[in-house]
C-alpha positions as CSV (number, residue, x, y, z in Angstrom):
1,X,84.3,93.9,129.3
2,X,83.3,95.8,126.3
3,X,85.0,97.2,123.1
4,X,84.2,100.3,121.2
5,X,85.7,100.5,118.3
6,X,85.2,101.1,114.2
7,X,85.1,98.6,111.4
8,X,87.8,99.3,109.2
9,X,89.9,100.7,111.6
10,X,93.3,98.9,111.8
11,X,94.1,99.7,115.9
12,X,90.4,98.3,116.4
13,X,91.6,95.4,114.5
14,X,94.5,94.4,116.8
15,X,92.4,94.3,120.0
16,X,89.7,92.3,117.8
17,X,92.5,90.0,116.7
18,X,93.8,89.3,120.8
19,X,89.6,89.0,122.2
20,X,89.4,86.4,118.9
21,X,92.6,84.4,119.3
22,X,91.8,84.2,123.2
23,X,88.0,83.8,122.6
24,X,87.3,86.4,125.4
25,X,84.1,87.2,126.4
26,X,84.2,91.1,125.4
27,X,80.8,92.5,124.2
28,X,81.9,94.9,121.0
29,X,80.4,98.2,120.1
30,X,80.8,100.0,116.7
31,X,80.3,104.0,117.6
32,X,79.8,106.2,114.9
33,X,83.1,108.5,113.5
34,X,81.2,111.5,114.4
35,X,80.6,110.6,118.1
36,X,82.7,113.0,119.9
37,X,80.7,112.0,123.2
38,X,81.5,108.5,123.8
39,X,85.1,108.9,123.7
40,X,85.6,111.7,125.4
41,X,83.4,110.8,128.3
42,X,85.4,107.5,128.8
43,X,89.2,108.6,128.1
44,X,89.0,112.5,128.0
45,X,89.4,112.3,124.3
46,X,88.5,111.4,120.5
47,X,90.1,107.9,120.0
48,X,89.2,104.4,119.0
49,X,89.2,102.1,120.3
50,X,88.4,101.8,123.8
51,X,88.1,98.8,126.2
52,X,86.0,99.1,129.7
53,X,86.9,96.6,132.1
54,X,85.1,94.5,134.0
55,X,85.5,97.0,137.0
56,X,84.1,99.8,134.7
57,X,87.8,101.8,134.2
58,X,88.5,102.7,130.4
59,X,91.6,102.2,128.8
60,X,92.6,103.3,125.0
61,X,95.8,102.7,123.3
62,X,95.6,99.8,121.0
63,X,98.9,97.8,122.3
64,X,98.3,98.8,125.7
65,X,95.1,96.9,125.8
66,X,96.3,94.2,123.2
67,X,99.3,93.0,126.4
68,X,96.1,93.6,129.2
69,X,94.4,90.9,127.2
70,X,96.8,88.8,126.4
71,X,97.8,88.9,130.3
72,X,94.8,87.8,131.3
73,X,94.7,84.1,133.0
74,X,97.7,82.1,133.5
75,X,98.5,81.8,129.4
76,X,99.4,85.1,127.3
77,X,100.0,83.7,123.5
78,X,101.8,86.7,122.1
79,X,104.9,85.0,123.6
80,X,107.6,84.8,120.6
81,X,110.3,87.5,119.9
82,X,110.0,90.1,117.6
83,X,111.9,90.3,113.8
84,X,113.0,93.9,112.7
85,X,112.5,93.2,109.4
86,X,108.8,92.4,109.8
87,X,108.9,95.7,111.6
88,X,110.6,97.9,108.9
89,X,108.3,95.5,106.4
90,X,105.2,97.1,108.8
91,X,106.6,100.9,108.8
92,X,107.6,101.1,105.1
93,X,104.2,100.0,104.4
94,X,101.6,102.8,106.4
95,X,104.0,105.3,104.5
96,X,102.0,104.6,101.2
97,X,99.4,102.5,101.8
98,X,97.0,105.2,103.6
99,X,96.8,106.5,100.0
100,X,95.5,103.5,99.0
101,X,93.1,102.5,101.7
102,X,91.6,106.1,103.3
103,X,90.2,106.9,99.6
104,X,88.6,103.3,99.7
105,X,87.5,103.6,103.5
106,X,85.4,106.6,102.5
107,X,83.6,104.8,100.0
108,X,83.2,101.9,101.8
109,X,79.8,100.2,103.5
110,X,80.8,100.5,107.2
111,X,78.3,100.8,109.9
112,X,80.6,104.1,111.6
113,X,80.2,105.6,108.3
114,X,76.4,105.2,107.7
115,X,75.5,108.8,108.6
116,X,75.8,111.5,106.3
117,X,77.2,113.4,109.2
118,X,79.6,110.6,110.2
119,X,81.0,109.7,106.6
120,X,81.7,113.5,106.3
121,X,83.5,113.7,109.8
122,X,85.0,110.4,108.5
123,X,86.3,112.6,105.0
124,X,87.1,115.3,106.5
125,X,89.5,113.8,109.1
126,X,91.8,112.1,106.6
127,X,91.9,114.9,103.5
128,X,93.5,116.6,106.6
129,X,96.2,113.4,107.1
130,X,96.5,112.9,103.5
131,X,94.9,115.2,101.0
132,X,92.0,115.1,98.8
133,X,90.4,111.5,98.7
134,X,89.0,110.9,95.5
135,X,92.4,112.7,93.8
136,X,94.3,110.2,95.6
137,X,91.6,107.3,94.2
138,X,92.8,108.1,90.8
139,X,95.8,107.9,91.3
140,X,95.5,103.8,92.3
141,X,97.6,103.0,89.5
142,X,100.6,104.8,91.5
143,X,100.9,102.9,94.4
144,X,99.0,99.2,93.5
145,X,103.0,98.1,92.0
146,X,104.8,99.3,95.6
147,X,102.0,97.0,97.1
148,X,102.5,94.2,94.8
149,X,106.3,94.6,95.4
150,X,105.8,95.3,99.4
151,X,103.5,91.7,99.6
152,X,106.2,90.1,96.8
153,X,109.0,90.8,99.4
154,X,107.1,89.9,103.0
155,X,106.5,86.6,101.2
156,X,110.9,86.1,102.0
157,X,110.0,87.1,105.3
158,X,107.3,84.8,106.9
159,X,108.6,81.6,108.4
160,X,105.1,80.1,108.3
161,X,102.0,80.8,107.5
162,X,100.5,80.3,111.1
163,X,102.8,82.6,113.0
164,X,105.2,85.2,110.8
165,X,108.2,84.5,113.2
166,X,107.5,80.6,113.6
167,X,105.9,81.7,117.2
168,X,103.1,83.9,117.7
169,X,104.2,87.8,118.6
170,X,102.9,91.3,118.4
171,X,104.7,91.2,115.3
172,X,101.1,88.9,114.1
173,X,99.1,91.5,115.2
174,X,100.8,94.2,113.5
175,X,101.0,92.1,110.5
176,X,97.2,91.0,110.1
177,X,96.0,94.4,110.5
178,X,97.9,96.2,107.3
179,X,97.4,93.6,105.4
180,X,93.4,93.4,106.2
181,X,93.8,97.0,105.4
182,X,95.2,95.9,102.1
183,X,92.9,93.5,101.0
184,X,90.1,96.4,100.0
185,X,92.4,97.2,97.4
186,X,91.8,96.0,93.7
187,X,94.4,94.9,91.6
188,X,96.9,93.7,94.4
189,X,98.8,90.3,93.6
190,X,98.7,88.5,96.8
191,X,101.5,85.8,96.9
192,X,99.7,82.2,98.3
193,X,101.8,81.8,101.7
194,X,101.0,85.8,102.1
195,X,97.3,85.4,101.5
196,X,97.2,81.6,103.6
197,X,98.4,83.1,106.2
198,X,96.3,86.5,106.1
199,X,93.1,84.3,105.5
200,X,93.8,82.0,108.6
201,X,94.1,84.7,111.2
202,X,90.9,86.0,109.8
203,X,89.6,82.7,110.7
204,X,91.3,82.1,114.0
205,X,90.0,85.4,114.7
206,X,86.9,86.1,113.7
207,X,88.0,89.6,112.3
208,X,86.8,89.7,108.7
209,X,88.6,90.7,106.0
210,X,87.8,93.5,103.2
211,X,88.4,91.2,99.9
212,X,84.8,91.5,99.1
213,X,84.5,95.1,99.2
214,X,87.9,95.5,96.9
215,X,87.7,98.1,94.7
C-alpha cells in the first residue's frame, strides 16, 4: 500500500497515526501542494491524502481510510466509544485555531511547500479559507489565550494520558491531530497530562510533532 499525503496536514495525520499505531507496512509519499496531477489521476480530484491498496484501487477521505486500516487483520484498536465532549472540545477548536496554524503553515519548512510555485498554491488556497496570512500572524496575540483556555479545559476531559476516553477511539485520532497542529504555535501553555499524552502518541506513532518549528 502506499500513502500520499502532506506534512502538516492534519487528515494526513490521522491515517499516519492508524499505519503507526498498527505498524503497517504502507510506503508514504509527500506530493507537492501544487500537484494537481497526482490527485486527480487517482480519485478524480484535488485532495490529500490518498491511500492505494494493495490491489492498486485509490481511496481518499481521511476516516474512511483510517476504519479500512484499522479493519485490517483480525484486531482493529480504535475499539472504545466516543465522548461528545471531546467532540465539541474538537469542533470548538478548528473554529479559531486555523488562524493560528495556516499563517504558521505558510512559513513553515515542509517538503510540499519547498517550491516557490507550491508555497504560493499553498498561500493562495487558505487566504481564500481564511483571509490574509500574515494579517492574521499579527494578530497571534488574539487567539494564543482561547488556546491556552481550550488546552486548560481538555485537561478536565482526558481520562488518561494513553487513551482520552480510558480506551482507544477515533476520538484519539481526532485529538492528536489538532493538537500536533497546535504545537507550531508559540506562546501556548500546554497543561502536563495534555502535553504527556500529546507526546506519547507522537511516539507510538511515529508522527512528529511541530514544537520545534513553534513560532
Amino acid at each position: 500500500m502506499q500513502l500520499y499525503f502532506y506534512q502538516h496536514c492534519p487528515f494526513c495525520a490521522k491515517v499516519r497515526f492508524i499505519i503507526g499505531l498498527k505498524k503497517l507496512p504502507v510506503t508514504m509519499e509527500i506530493i507537492m501542494a501544487d500537484d494537481t496531477v497526482t490527485p486527480i489521476n487517482l480519485v478524480g480530484r484535488k485532495i490529500v491524502p490518498i491511500l492505494v491498496k494493495d490491489d492498486g484501487s485509490a481511496m481518499a477521505e481521511s476516516m474512511d481510510i483510517v476504519a479500512y486500516l484499522d479493519n485490517l487483520g483480525d484486531s482493529p484498536l480504535l475499539t472504545g466509544q466516543l465522548n461528545q465532549a471531546i467532540t465539541d472540545w474538537v469542533t470548538t477548536l478548528r473554529v479559531f485555531l486555523k488562524n493560528l496554524t495556516y499563517p504558521r503553515f505558510a512559513r513553515a519548512e515542509f517538503h510540499e511547500l519547498s517550491t516557490p510555485s507550491a508555497r504560493k498554491s499553498y498561500c493562495q488556497k487558505e487566504t481564500l479559507a481564511i483571509g490574509d496570512l500574515d494579517e492574521k500572524f499579527d494578530l497571534t496575540e488574539l487567539w494564543v489565550p482561547q488556546l491556552n483556555d481550550s488546552l486548560n479545559n481538555l485537561d478536565n476531559l482526558l481520562v488518561s494520558t494513553d487513551a482520552c476516553n480510558g480506551e482507544l477511539s477515533e476520538d484519539d485520532v481526532q485529538l492528536f491531530v489538532f493538537l500536533r497542529n497546535a504545537s507550531i504555535v508559540k506562546g501556548a501553555i500546554w497543561p502536563v497530562r495534555v502535553e504527556l499524552y500529546l507526546r506519547k502518541f507522537s511516539e507510538r506513532t511515529g508522527v512528529p510533532l511541530f514544537f520545534d518549528m513553534a513560532m
